[in-house]
N, C-alpha and C positions, 0 to 999 in steps of 0.2 A: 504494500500500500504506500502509495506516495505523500509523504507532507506536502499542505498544500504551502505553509511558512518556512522558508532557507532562510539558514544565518547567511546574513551579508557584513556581519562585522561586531565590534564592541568601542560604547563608547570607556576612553580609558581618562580621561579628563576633561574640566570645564576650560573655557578661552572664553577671557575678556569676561566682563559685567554685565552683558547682553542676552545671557542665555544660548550662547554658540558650545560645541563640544568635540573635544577630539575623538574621530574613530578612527581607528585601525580598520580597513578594510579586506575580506575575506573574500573578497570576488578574483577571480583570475583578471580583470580589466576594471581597476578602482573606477575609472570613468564612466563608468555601467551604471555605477550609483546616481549621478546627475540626473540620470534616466528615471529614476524612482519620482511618483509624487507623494506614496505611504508607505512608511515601515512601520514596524511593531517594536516596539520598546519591551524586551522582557523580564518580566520581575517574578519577583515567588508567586504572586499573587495572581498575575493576569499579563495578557499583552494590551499594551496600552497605544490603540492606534496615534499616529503623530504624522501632518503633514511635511514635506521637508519644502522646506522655503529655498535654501541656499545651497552649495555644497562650494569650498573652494580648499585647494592645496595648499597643504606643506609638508615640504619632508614627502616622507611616506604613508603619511597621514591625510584625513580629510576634516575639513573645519567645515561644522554643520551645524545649520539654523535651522529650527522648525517653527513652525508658525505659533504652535501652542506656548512656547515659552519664552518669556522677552528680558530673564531675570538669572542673574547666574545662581540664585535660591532657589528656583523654583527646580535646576535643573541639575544641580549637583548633585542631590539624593541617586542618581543614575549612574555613576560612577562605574563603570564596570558591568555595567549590562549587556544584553546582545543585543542586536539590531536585526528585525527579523523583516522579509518582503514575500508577499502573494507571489508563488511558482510563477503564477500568467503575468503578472508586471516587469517578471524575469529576461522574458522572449524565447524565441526557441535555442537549442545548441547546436552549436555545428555536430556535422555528423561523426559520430565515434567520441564524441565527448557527454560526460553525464555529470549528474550533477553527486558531491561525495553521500550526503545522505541517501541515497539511491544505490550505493556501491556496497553500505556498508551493509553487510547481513547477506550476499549473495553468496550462495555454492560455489566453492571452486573445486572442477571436476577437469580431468583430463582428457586428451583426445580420446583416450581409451573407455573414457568411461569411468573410471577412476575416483573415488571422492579423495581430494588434497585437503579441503577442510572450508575455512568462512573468511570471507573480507573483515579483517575487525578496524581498518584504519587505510589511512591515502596517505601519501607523504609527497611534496612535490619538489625533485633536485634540480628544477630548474631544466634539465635535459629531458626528462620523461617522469613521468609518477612512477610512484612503489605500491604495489598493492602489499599490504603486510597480510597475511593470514594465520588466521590459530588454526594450530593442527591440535588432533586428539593427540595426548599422550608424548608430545614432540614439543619444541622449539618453534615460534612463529617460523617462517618463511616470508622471506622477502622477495617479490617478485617486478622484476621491471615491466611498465607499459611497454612494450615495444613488440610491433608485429611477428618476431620471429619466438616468442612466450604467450601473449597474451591473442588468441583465436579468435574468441567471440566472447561479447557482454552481450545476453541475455536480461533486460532490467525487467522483459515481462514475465519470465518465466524461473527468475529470480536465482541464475546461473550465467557461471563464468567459465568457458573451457581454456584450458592451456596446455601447453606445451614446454614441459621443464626442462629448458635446456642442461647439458652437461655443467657443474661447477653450482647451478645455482644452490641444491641443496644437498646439504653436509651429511646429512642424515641416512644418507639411502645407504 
């Protein structure tokens, strides 16, 4: 089942008197977020829709207004929240890309058939992602994205086939 709310970030401090906030963005293209008109601010309690007014850079950060808040009081209690957006406000993904909540919890099975174990985590080195997997009874498994390992994502049918090349795992 798919969320229909992705993290797209956290906010990790307030900027200025204004009620502006820094996030850390979680998107593969920070500039995706300008794109957004509602996130969800979320707390223990609830997600709290918020329109976003502004969005500008620094650093590797993003300095964000929303329209709800004009006070750095009103908005510092958020310190360390996530920031969450509707899948559909997302847009679609190019093709072969998915989004990580969608990876996590898929079968990983081999060309043979084989169950290798579960997606528990993504890691991205900048050259290709890592699928990390818990194996039963074993050491995770680290697998690189790359066509000649990874066959087919399945995200409907909620499997991943691959192809362990020689070296990647220590185990066998």
């Amino acid at each position: 089942m798919k969320n229909d709310l992705l993290e797209v970030g956290k906010i990790t401090n307030t900027h200025g008197l204004r009620g502006e906030v820094k996030v850390v963005p979680w998107m593969d293209a920070p500039e995706d977020f300008e794109r957004l008109e509602r996130v969800y601010l979320r707390t223990r309690k609830e997600d709290i829709p918020l329109t976003v007014k502004s969005v500008r850079y620094q650093k590797n950060n993003l300095i964000v207004k929303f329209a709800e808040y004009d006070d750095i009081n009103d908005i510092e209690q958020y310190k360390n929240c996530v920031l969450c957006a509707e899948r559909s406000e997302l847009g679609e993904l190019p093709e072969g890309s998915y989004y990580i909540v969608d990876l996590i919890g898929l079968e990983v099975l081999t060309e043979d058939g084989e169950r290798v174990g579960v997606i528990s985590d993504v890691f991205n080195t900048g050259a290709n992602d890592i699928y990390e997997v818990k194996r039963d009874g074993k050491k995770a498994l680290l697998l690189p994205v790359i066509d000649e390992v990874v066959k087919e994502v399945d995200i409907n049918n909620g499997k991943v086939i691959v192809n362990i090349m020689d070296g990647l795992d220590d185990e066998v």
